[in-house]
N, C-alpha and C positions, 0 to 999 in steps of 0.2 A: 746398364750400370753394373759393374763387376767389380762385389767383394775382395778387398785384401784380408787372408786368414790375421786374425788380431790385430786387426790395424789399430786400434785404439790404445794399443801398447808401444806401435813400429812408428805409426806416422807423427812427426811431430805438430804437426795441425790438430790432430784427434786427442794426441797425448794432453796437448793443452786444455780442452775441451774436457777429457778424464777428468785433470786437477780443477778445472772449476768445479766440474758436477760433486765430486767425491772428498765432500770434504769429512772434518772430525764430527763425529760420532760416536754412539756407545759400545760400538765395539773396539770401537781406537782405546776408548778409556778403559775397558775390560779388560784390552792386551797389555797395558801400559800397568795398569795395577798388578797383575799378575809377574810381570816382568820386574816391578819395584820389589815384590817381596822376595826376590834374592839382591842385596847391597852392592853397588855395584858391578855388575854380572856382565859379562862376557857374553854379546845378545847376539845371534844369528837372526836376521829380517831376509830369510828366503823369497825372493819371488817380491822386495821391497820396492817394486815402483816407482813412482815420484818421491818417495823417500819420508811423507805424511808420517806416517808412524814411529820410523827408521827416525827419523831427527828428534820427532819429540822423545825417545829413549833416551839418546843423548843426549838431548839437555836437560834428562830427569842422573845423569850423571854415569851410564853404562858406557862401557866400550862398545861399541856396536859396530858390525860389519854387514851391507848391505848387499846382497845378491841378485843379481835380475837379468835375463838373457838379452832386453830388450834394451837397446843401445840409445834408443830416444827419449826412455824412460828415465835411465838412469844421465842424460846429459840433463835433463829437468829436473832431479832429484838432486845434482852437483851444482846447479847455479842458483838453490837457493839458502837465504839463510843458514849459518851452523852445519853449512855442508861439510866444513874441514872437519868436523868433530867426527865424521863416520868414517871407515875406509869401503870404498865403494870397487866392488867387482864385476865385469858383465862376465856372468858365467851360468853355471849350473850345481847342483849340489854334488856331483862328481868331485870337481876341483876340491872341496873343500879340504883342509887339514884334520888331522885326527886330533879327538879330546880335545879341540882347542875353543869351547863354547861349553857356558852353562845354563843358558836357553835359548831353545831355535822357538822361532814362530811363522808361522805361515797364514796370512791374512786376507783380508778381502777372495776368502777363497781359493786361493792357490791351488788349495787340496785339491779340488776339485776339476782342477786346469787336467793333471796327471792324469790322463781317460782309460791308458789300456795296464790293467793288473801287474803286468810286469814293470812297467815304467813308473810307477806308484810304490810296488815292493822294491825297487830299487833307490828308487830317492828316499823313502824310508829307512835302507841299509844305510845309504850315502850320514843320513840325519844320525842314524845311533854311532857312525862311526867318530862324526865329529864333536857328538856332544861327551862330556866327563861321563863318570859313572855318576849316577844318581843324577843327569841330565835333564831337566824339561823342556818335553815337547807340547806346545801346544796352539793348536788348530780349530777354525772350522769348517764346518761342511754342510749343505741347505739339506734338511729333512728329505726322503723324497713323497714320504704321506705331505708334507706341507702342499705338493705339483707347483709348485712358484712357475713353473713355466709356463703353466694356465693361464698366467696374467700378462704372459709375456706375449701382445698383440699391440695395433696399432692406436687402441681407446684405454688402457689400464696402464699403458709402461711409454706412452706420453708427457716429455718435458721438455721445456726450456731452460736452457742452461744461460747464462750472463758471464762470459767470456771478462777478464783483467778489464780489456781495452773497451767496455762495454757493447760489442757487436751481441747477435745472440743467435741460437743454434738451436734448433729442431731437435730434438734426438726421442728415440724411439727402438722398442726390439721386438723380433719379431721372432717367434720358433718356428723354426723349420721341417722338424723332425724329433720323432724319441721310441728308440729304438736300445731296450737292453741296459736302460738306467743310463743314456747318455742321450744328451739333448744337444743337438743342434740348432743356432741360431744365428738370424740379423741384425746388427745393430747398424741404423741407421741416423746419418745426421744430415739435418739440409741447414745450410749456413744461409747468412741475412741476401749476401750476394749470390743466390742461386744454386752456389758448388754445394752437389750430394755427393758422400761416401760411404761407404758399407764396410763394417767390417764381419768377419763371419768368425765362428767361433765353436767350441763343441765343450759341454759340459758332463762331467760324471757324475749321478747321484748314486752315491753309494747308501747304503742301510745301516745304523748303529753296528748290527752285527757284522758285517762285512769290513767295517771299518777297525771295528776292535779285534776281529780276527786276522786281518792286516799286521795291525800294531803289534800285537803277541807274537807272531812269526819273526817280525825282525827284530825282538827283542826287546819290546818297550811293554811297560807294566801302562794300563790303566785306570789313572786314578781317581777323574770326573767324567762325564759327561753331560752339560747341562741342555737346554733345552732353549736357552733364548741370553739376553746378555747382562740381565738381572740375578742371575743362576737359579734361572727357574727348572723347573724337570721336566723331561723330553716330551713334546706334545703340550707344551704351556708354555712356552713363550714367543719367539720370535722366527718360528720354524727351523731352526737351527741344529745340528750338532757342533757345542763347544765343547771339543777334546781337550781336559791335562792330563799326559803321560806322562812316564820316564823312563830313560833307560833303566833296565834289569841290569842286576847284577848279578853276574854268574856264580854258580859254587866257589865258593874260597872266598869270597868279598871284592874280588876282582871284576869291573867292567869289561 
C-alpha cells in the first residue's frame, strides 16, 4: 500500500473524512476572538482548507479571503454554506497583494507544514508584504518539549471517524521518522468496505526561539506567545506555541 504525500488535503475521499474528524474547537474559537478584535478586518485564512474557520470569520462579519494550494480542499470549502461570503483562491502566499489585509492567520498548523527555513522565511516575507503596517499575524505551532509525535503510534492516535453519510473510517498516524526537528509521518484510514489509504506527510517543530527569530528577520514585532488556548504560558497549557505578532514599522512610521 503506497502513501500519497498529503493525501488528506488532495483526495477528495480523505478530504471528506478531514471535515468529519476536525471539527470546531478551542482553537477555532481563539482565532475567531482574536480576529473579532479588529471590526471588521480584512482576514487573510492561509492554508484555509475546508474553509471551518474561514466562514465562521465571515459570518462574524469580516471580508475574508481564503488561500489553500489544495484544490479538493478548497472545492469542499466552496460548496458549503456562506461559501459566497469568502473569496476563495488556490494558491500560495506568493500571489498575495500588498497591504491588502489586516490579519493573516494560519491555523490547524500550517506553520508547521513550511519544513525547510527558506520556505518558512519566505512565506513570512510573502505575509509582512501583504499585511498593512501594524498588521497581525497570528499562528500556531506544537512545542517540540510537548514530543506529540510520541503519541503518534497505532494505540494512542487511534480513531473513528462517523463520515455525513454515516459509513465510518479507521484512521490512525503513525511516525516514521525525526530527524532535525522534522517528523515524518502516516496517516492511515481503513474504510467500512475494506479500501486503505495512506497519506504521508512531514512536520517541522521548530523552538519558541527559533520561531521568534524567524518573525524578527522578516519583520514582524512579537507580541505574545501563549502556551496552550486559554492563554496559558508556554509549558502549561495544551503544548502549543500561540504566536500574536505584527508587522514592524520601519523608521519614519512607514510599514
Amino acid at each position: 500500500m503506497t502513501g500519497r504525500r498529503q493525501a488528506e488535503f488532495n483526495d477528495p475521499r480523505l478530504v471528506t473524512v478531514y471535515d468529519a474528524e476536525c471539527t470546531w474547537g478551542p482553537d477555532d474559537a481563539f482565532f475567531l476572538s482574536v480576529v473579532d478584535e479588529v471590526p471588521a478586518a480584512r482576514v487573510l485564512d492561509l492554508g484555509c482548507g475546508t474553509g471551518r474557520l474561514t466562514l465562521a470569520m465571515a459570518a462574524s462579519g469580516h471580508d475574508v479571503t481564503g488561500v489553500d494550494p489544495a484544490r479538493a480542499s478548497l472545492d469542499a470549502a466552496r460548496g458549503k454554506p456562506g461559501a459566497e461570503r469568502v473569496r476563495w483562491i488556490e494558491g500560495t502566499a506568493g500571489s498575495l497583494p500588498d497591504r491588502s489585509f489586516d490579519v493573516a492567520v494560519l491555523t490547524s498548523h500550517v506553520a508547521q507544514f513550511f519544513v525547510d527555513d527558506g520556505e518558512w522565511a519566505g512565506t513570512l516575507a510573502d505575509l509582512r508584504r501583504a499585511l498593512v503596517p501594524g498588521g497581525r499575524l497570528v499562528f500556531e505551532s506544537r512545542d517540540p518539549a510537548d514530543r506529540r509525535w510520541e503519541r503518534w503510534n497505532p494505540t494512542d492516535s487511534r480513531s473513528q471517524v462517523v463520515l455525513p453519510d454515516g459509513r465510518t473510517v479507521d484512521v490512525w498516524t503513525e511516525e516514521t521518522s525525526v530527524v532535525d526537528g522534522v517528523v515524518s509521518f502516516d496517516r492511515h484510514y481503513t474504510f467500512a468496505d475494506g479500501l486503505e489509504l495512506v497519506s504521508t506527510g512531514r512536520l517541522r517543530f521548530r523552538t519558541e526561539r527559533q520561531l521568534r527569530d524567524s518573525l524578527r528577520s522578516a519583520g514582524f514585532e512579537v507580541a505574545q506567545v501563549y502556551g496552550g488556548w486559554r492563554r496559558e504560558p508556554v509549558g502549561q497549557g495544551d503544548g502549543e506555541f500561540v504566536v500574536l505578532a505584527r508587522t514592524a514599522f520601519r523608521r519614519g512610521g512607514r510599514g
